[in-house]
Backbone as CSV, one residue per row, in Angstrom:
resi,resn,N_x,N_y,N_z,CA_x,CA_y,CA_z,C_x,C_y,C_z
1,UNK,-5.994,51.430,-6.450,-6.633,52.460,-7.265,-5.591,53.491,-7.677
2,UNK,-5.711,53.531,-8.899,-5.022,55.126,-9.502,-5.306,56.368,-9.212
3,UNK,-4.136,57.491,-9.434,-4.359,58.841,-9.385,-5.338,58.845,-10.109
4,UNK,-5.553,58.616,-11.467,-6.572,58.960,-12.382,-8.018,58.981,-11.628
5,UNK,-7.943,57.502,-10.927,-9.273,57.059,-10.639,-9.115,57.910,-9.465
6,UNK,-8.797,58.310,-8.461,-8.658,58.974,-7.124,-9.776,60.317,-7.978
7,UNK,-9.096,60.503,-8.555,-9.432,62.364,-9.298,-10.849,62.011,-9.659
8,UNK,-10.890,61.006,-10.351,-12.442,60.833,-10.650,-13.619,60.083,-9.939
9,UNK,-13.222,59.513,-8.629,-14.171,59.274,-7.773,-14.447,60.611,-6.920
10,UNK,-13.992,61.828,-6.960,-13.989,63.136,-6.438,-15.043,63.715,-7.152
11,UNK,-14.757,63.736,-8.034,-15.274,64.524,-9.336,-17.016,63.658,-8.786
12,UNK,-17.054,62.447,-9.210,-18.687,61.770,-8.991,-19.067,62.102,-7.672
13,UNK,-18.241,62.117,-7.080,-19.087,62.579,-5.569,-19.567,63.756,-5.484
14,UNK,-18.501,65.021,-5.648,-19.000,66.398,-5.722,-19.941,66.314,-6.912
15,UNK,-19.942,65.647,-7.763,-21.028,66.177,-8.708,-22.799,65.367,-8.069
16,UNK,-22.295,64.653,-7.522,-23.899,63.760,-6.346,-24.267,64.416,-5.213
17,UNK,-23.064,65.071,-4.905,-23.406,66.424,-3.893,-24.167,67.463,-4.020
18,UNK,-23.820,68.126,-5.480,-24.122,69.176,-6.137,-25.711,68.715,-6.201
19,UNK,-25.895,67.701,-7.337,-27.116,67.435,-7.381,-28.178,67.379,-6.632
20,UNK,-27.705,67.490,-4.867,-28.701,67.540,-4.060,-29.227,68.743,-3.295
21,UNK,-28.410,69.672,-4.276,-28.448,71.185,-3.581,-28.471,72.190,-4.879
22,UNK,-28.527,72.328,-5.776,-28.365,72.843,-6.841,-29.452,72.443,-7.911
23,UNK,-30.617,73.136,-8.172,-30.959,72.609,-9.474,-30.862,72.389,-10.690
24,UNK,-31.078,71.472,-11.476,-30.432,70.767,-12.651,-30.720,71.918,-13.602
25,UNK,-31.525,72.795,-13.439,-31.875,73.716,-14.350,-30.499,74.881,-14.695
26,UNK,-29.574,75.386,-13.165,-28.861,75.802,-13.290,-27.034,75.436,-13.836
27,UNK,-26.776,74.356,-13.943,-25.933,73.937,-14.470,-25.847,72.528,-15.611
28,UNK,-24.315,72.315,-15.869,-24.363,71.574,-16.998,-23.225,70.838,-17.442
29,UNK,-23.048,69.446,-16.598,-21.674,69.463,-17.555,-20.811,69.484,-18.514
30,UNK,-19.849,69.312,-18.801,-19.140,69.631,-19.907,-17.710,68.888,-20.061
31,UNK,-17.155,69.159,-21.359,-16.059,68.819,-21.677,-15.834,67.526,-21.649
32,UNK,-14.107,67.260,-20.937,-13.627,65.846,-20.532,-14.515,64.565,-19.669
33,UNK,-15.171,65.442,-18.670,-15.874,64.737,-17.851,-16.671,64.008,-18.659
34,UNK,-17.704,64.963,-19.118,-19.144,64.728,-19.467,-18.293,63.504,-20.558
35,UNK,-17.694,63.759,-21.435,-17.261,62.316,-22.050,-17.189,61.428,-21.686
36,UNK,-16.498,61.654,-20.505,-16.319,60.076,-19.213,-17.429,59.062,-19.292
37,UNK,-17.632,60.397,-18.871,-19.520,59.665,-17.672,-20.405,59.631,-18.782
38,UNK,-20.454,59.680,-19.922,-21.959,59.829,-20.846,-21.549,59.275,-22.178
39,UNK,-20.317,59.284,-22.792,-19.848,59.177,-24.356,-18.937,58.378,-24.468
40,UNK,-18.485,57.601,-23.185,-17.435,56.106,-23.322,-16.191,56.724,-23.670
41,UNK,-15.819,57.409,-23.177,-14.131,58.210,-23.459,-13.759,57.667,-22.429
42,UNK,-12.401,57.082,-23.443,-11.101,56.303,-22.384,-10.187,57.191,-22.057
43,UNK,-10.613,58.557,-22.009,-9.653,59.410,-21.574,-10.020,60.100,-20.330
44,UNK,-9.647,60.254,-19.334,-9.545,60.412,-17.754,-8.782,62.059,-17.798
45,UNK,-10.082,62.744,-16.669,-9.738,64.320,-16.767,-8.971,64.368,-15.656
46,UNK,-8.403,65.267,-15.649,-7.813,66.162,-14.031,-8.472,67.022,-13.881
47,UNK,-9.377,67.891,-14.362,-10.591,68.741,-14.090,-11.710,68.670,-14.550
48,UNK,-12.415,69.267,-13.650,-13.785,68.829,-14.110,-14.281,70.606,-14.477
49,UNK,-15.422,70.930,-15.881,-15.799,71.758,-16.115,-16.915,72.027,-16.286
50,UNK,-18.082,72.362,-15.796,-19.651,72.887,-16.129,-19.852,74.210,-16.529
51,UNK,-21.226,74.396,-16.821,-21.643,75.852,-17.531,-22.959,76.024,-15.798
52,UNK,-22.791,77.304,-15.801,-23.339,77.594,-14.705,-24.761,78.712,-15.302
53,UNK,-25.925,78.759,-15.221,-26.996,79.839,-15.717,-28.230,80.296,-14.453
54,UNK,-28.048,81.488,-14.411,-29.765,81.272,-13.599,-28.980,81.514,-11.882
55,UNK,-27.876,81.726,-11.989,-27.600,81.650,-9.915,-26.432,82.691,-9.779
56,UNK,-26.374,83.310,-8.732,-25.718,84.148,-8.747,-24.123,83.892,-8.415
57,UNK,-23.242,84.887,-8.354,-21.387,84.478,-8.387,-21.878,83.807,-6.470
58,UNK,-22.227,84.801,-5.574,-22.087,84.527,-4.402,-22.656,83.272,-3.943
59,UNK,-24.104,82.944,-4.427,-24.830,81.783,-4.197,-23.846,80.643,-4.819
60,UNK,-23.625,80.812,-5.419,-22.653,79.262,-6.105,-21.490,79.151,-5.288
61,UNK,-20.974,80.129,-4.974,-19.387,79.899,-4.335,-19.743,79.703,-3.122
62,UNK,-20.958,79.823,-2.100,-21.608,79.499,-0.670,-22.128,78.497,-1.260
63,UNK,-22.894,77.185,-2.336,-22.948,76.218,-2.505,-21.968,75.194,-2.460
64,UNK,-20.650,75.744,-3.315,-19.549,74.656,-3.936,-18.935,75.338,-2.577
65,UNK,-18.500,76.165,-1.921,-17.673,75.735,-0.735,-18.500,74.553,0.975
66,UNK,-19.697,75.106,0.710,-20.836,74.235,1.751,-20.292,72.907,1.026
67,UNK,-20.172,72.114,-0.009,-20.071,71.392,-0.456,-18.969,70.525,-0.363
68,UNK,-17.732,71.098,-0.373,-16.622,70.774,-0.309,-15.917,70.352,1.052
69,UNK,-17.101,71.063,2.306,-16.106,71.432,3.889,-17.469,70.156,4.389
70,UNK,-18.353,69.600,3.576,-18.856,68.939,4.247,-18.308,67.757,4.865
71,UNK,-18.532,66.735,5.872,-18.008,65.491,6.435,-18.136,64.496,5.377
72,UNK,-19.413,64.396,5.146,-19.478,63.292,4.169,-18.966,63.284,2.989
73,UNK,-18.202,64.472,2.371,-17.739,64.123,1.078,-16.606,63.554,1.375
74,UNK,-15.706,63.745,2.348,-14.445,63.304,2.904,-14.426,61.791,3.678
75,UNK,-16.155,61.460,3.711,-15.977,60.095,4.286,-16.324,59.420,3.309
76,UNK,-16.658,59.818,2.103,-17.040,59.040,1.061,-15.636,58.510,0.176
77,UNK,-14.589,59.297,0.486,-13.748,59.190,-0.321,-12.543,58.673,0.011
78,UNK,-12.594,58.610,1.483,-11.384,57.939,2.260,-11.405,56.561,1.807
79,UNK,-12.231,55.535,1.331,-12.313,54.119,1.320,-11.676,54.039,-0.110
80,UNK,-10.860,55.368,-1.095,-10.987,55.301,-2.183,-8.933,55.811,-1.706
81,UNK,-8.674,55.913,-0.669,-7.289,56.499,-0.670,-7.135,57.990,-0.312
82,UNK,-8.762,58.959,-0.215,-8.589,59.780,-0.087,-8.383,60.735,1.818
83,UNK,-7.302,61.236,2.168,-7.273,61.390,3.744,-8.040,62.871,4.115
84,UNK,-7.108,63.653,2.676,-7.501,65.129,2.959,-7.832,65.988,1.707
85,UNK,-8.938,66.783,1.859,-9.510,67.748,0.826,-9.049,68.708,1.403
86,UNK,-7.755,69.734,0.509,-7.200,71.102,0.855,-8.147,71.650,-0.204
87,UNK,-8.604,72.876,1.089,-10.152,73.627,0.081,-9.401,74.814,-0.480
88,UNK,-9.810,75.368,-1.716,-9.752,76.292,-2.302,-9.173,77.474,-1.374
89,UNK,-8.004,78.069,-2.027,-7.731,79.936,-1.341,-8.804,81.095,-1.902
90,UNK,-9.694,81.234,-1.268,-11.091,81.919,-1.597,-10.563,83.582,-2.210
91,UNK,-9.137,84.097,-0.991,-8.929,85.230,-1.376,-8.298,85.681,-3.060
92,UNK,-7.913,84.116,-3.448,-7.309,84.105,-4.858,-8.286,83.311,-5.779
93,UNK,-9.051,82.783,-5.370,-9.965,81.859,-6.400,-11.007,83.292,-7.385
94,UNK,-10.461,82.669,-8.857,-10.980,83.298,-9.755,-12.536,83.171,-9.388
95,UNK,-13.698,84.469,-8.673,-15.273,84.573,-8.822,-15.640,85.344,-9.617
96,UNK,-15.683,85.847,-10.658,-15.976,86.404,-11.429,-17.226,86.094,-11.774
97,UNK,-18.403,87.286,-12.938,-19.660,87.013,-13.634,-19.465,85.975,-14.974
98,UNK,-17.976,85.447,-14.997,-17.920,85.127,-16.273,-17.295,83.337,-15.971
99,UNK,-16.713,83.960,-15.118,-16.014,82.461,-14.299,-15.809,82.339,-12.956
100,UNK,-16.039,80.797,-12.386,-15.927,80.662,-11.008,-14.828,79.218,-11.050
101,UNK,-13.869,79.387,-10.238,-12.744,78.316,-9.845,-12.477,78.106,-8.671
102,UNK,-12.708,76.872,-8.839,-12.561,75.835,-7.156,-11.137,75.224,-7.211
103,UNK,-9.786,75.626,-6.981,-8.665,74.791,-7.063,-8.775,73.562,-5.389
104,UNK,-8.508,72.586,-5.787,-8.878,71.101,-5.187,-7.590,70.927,-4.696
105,UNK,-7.178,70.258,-3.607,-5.830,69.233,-3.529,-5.961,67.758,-2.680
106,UNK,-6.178,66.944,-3.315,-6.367,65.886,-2.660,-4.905,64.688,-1.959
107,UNK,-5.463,64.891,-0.829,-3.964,64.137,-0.296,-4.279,62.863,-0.178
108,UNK,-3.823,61.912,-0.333,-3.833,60.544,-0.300,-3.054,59.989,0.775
109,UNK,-3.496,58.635,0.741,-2.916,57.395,2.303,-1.950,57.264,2.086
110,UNK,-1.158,57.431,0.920,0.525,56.873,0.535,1.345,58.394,0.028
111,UNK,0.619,59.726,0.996,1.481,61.173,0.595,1.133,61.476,0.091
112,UNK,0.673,61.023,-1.635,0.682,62.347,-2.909,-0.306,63.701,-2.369
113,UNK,-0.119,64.328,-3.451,-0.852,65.632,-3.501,-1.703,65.700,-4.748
114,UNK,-2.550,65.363,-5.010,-3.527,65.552,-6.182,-4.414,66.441,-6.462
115,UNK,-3.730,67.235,-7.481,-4.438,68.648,-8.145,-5.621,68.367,-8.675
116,UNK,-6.821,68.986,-8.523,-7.426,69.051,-9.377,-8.560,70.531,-9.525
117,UNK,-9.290,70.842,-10.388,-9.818,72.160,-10.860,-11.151,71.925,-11.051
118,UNK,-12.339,73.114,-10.051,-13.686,72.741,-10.627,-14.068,74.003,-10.995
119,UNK,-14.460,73.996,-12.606,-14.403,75.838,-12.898,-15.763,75.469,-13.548
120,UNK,-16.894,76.528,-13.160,-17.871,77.261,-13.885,-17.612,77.917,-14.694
121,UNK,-18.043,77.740,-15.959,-18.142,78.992,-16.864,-19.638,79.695,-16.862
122,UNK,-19.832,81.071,-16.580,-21.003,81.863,-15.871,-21.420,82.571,-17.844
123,UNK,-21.180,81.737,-19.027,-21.294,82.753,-20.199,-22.677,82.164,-20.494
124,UNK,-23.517,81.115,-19.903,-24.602,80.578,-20.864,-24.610,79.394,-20.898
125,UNK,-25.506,78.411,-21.155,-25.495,77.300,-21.868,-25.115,77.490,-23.176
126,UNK,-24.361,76.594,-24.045,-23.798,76.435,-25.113,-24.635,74.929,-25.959
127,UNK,-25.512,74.769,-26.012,-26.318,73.376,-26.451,-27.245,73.018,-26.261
128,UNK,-27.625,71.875,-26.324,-28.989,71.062,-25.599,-28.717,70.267,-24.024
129,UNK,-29.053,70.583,-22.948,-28.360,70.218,-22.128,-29.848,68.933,-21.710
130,UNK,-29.171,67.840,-21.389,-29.995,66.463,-21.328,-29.963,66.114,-19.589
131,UNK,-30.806,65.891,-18.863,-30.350,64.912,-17.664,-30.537,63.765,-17.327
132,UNK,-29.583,63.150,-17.163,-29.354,61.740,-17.452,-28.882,60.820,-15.810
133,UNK,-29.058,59.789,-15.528,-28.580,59.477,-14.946,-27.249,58.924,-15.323
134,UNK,-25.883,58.824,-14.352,-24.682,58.258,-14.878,-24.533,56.807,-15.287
135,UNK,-24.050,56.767,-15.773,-24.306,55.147,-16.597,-23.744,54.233,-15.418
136,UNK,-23.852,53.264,-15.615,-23.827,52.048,-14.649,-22.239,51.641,-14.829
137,UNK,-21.436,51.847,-16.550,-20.067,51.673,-16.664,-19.173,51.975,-15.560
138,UNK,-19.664,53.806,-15.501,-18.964,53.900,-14.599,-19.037,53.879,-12.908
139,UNK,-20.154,53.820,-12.881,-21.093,53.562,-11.062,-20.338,52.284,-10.787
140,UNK,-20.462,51.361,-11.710,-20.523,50.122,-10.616,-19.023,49.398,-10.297
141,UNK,-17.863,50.319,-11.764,-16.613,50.121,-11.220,-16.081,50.649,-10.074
142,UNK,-16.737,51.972,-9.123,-16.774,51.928,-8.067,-17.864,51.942,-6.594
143,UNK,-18.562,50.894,-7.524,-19.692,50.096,-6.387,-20.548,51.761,-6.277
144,UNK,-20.733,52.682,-6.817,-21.811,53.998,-6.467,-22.661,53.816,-6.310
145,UNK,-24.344,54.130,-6.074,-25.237,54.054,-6.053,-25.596,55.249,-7.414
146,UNK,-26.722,55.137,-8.020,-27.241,55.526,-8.964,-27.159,57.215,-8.808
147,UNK,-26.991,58.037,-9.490,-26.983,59.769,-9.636,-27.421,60.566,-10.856
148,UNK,-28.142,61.167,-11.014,-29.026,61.833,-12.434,-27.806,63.662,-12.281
149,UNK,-27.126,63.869,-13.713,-26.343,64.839,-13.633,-26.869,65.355,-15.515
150,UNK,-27.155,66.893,-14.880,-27.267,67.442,-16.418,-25.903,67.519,-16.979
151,UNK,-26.241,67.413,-18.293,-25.109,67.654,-19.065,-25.395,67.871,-20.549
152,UNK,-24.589,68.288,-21.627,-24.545,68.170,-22.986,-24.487,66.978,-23.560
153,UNK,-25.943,67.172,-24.995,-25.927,66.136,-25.725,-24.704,65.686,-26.716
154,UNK,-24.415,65.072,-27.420,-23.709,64.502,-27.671,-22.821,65.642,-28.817
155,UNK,-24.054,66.257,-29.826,-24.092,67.195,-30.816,-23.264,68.135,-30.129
156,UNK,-23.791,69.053,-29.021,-23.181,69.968,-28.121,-21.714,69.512,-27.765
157,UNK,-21.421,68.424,-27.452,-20.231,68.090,-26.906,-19.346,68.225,-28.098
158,UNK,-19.334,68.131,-29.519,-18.956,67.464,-30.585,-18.814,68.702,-30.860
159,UNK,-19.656,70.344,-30.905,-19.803,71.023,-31.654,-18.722,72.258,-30.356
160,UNK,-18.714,72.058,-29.011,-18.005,72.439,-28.280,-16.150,72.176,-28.318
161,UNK,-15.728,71.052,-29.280,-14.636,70.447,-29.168,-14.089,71.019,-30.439
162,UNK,-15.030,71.229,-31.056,-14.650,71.511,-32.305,-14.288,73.297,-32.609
163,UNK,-15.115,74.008,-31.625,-14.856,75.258,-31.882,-13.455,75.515,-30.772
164,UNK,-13.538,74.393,-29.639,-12.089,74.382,-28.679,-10.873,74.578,-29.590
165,UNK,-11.136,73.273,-30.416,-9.717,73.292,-31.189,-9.393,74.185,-32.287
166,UNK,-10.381,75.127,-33.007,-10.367,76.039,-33.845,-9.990,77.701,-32.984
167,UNK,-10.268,77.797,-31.628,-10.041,78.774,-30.659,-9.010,78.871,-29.951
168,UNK,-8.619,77.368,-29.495,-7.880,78.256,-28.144,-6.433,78.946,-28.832
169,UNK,-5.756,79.376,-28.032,-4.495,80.172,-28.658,-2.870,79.428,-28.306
170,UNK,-3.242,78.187,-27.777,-2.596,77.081,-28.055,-3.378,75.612,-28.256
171,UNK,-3.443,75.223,-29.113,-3.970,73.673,-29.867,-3.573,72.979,-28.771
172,UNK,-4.665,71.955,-28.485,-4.378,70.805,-27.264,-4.672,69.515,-28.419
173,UNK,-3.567,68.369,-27.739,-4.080,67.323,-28.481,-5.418,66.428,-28.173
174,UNK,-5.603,67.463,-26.968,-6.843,66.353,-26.443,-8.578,66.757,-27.039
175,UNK,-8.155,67.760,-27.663,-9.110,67.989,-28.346,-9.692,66.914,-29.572
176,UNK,-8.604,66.922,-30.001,-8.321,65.858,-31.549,-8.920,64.424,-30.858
177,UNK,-8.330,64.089,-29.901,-8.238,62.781,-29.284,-9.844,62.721,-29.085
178,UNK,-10.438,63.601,-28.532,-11.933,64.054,-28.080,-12.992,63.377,-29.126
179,UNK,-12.802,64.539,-30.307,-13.282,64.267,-31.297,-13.130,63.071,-31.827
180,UNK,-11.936,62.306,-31.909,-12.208,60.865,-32.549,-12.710,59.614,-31.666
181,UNK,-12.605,59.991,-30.284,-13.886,59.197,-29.655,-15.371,59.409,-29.405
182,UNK,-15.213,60.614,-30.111,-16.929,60.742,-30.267,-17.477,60.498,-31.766
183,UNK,-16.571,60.206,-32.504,-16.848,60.637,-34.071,-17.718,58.746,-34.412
184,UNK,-17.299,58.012,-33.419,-18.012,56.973,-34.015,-19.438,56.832,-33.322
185,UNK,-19.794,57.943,-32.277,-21.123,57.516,-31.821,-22.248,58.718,-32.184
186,UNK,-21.499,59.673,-33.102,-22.352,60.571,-32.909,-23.227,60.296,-34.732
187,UNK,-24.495,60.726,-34.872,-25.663,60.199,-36.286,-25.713,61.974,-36.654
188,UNK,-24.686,62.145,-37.920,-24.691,63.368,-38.956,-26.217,63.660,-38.936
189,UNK,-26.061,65.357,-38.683,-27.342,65.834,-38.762,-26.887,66.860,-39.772
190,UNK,-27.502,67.545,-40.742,-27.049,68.275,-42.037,-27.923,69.455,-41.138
191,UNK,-29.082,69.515,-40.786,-29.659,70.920,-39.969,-28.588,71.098,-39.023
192,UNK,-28.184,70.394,-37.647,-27.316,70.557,-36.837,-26.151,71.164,-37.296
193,UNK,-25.687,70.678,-38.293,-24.113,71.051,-39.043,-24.420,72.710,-39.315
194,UNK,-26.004,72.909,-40.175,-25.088,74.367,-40.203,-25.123,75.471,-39.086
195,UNK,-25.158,74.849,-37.808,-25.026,75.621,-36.683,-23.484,76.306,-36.650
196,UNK,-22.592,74.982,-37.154,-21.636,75.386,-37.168,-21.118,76.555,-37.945
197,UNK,-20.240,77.089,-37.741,-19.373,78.209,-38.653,-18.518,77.769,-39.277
198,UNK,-18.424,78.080,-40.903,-17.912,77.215,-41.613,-16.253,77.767,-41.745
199,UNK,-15.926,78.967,-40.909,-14.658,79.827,-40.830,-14.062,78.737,-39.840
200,UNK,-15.278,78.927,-38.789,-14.561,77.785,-37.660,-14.339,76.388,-37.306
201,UNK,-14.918,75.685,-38.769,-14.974,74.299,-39.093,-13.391,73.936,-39.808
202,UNK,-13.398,75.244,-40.627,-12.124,75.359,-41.568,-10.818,75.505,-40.443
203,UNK,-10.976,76.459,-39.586,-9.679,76.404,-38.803,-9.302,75.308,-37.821
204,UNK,-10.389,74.355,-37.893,-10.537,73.213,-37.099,-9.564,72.463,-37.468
205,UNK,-10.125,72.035,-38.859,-9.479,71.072,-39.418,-7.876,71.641,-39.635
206,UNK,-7.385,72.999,-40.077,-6.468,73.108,-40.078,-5.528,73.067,-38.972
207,UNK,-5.915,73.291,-37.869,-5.029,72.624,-36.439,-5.133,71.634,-35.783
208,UNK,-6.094,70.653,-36.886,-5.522,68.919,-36.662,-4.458,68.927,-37.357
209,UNK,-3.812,69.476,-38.234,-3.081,68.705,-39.089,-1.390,69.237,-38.321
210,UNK,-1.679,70.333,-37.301,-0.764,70.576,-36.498,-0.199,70.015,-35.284
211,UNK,-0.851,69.135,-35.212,-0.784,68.853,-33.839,-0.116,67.352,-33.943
212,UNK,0.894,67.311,-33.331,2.089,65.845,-33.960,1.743,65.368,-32.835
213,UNK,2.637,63.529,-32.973,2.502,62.593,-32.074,3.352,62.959,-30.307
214,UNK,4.198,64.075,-30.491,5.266,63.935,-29.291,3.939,64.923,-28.594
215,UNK,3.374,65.601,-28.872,2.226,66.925,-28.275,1.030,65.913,-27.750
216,UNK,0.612,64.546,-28.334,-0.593,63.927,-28.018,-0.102,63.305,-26.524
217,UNK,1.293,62.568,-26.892,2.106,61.431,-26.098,2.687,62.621,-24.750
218,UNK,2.934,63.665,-25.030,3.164,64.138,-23.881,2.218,65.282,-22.904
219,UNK,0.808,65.185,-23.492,-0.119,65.385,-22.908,-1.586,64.851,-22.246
220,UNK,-1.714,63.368,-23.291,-3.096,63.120,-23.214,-2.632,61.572,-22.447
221,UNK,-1.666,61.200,-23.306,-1.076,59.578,-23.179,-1.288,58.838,-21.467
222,UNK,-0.714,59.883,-20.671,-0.868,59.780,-19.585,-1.856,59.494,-18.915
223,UNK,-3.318,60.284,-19.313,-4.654,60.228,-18.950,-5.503,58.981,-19.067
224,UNK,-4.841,58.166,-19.875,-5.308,56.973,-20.085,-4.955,55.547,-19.491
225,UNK,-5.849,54.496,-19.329,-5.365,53.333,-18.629,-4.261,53.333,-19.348
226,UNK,-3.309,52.410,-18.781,-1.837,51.594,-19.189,-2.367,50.679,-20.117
227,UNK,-3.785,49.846,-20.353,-4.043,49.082,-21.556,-4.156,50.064,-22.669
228,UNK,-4.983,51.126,-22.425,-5.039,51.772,-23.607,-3.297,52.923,-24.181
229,UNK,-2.837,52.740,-23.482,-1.614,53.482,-23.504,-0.791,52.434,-24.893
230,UNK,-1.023,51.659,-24.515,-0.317,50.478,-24.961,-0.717,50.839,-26.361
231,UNK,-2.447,50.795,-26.459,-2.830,50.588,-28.336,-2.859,52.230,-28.612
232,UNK,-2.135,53.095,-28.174,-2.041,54.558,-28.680,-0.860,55.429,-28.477
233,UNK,0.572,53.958,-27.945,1.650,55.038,-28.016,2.690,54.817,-29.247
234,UNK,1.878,54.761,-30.593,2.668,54.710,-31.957,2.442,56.255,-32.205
235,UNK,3.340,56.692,-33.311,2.868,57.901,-34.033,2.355,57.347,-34.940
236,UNK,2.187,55.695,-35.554,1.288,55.465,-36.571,0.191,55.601,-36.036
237,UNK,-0.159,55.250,-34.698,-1.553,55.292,-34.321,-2.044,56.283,-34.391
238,UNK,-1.458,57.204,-34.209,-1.601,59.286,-34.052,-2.162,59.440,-35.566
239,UNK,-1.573,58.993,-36.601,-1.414,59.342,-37.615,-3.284,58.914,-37.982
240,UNK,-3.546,57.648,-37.615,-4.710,57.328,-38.036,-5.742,57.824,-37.030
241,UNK,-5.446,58.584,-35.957,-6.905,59.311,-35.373,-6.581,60.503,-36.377
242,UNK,-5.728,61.235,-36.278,-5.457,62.608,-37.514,-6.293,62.420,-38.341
243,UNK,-6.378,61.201,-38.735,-7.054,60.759,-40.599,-8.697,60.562,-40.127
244,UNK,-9.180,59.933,-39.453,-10.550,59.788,-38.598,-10.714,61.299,-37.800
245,UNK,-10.385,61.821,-37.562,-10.756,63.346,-37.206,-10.721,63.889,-38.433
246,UNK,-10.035,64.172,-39.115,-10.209,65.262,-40.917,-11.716,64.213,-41.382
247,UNK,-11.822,63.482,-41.277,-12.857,62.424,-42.151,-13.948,62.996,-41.441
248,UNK,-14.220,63.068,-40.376,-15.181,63.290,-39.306,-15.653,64.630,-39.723
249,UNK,-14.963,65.421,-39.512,-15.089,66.997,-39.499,-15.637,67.680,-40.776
250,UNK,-14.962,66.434,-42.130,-15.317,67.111,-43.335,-16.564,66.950,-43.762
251,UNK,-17.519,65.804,-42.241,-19.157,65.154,-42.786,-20.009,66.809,-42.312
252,UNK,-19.313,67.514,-42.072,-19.904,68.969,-41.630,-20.091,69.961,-42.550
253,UNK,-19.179,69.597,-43.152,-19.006,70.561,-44.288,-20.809,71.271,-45.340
């Protein structure tokens, strides 16, 4: 098993954990993950991110640490390479009303040290949040038993990626990358679209056209199996998600 996969049999457990102590009403996943597990993205996170509503800073951080120091998450994960969960420095972990961060370190049977990040954002739901059980794709590549996790619909995910890459104050390529694996499953809604902001549709598209092949290849490339590495380490290939993301973005317009 891979780092990748190490990071993300963590991620399904704490999130099957969560689910049994937390109601679905109060959180939501998001981002990279929720792609994983719900939208067939061949792209593999190192953090995992939810929207948190409805619970307080203290109650969540006495949930997600109860959560983390339990036995069984650590016996669930040893059969996967995992030996040791180094828990969060509480006196430095960002708790804030606006954000909550769980920094992770997972040690493995062969040494490594594997980072990983579980951050609440405390601003709201941002969408339609759906609960779903996790698809079987990814359950049964590591033999799981079945788990129901809220998260964002597809629209939300699409309309979240899109204001990412028009916002942040450095352009990620994995945004771009995001968007063109969702762009073939998601059905144009013309009401939905004008949710969007058409300032922030416009700056969208203008920091795809920034974002080159050495920025995709030396950030996202990695995240992906070695098969898919293979059909996405051209800059021609770059060139044609660029062209399928502007195509995508302009059905908003």
């Amino acid at each position: 098993m891979n780092y990748l996969e190490i990071r993300e049999i963590f991620h399904l457990e704490y999130l099957r954990a969560l689910s049994r102590i937390l109601k679905a009403e109060n959180y939501a996943l998001k981002g990279g993950v929720n792609m994983r597990f719900f939208y067939h993205s061949i792209r593999y996170s190192e953090d995992m991110d939810l929207d948190a509503s409805g619970i307080s800073v203290e109650k969540l951080k006495d949930i997600s640490m109860t959560l983390l120091t339990k036995e069984s998450l650590i016996e669930n994960l040893i059969p996967f390479g995992v030996s040791e969960i180094v828990l969060p420095d509480m006196q430095k972990a960002k708790q804030t009303e606006t954000t909550q961060r769980f920094k992770v370190h997972l040690m493995t049977t062969d040494g490594s040290d594997l980072f990983t990040k579980i951050e609440f954002s405390r601003r709201g739901f941002e969408g339609q949040v759906i609960v779903q059980t996790v698809p079987n794709t990814i359950l049964r590549y590591y033999k799981l038993p079945p788990f129901v996790v809220p998260h964002y619909d597809i629209f939300a995910a699409v309309r979240q990626k899109i204001s990412a890459l028009a916002s942040r104050t450095i352009t990620q390529a994995r945004d771009v990358f995001d968007l063109y694996l969702l762009s073939s499953q998601y059905t144009p809604d013309k009401e939905k679209h004008a949710e969007i902001e058409k300032d922030l549709l416009a700056q969208a598209l203008s920091n795809t056209y920034d974002i080159g092949f050495n920025r995709f290849r030396d950030t996202v490339l990695d995240y992906l199996s070695a098969e898919d590495q293979q059909a996405y380490k051209s800059s021609e290939r770059w060139d044609e998600v660029i062209l399928k993301v502007v195509d995508f973005m302009e059905e908003f317009k």
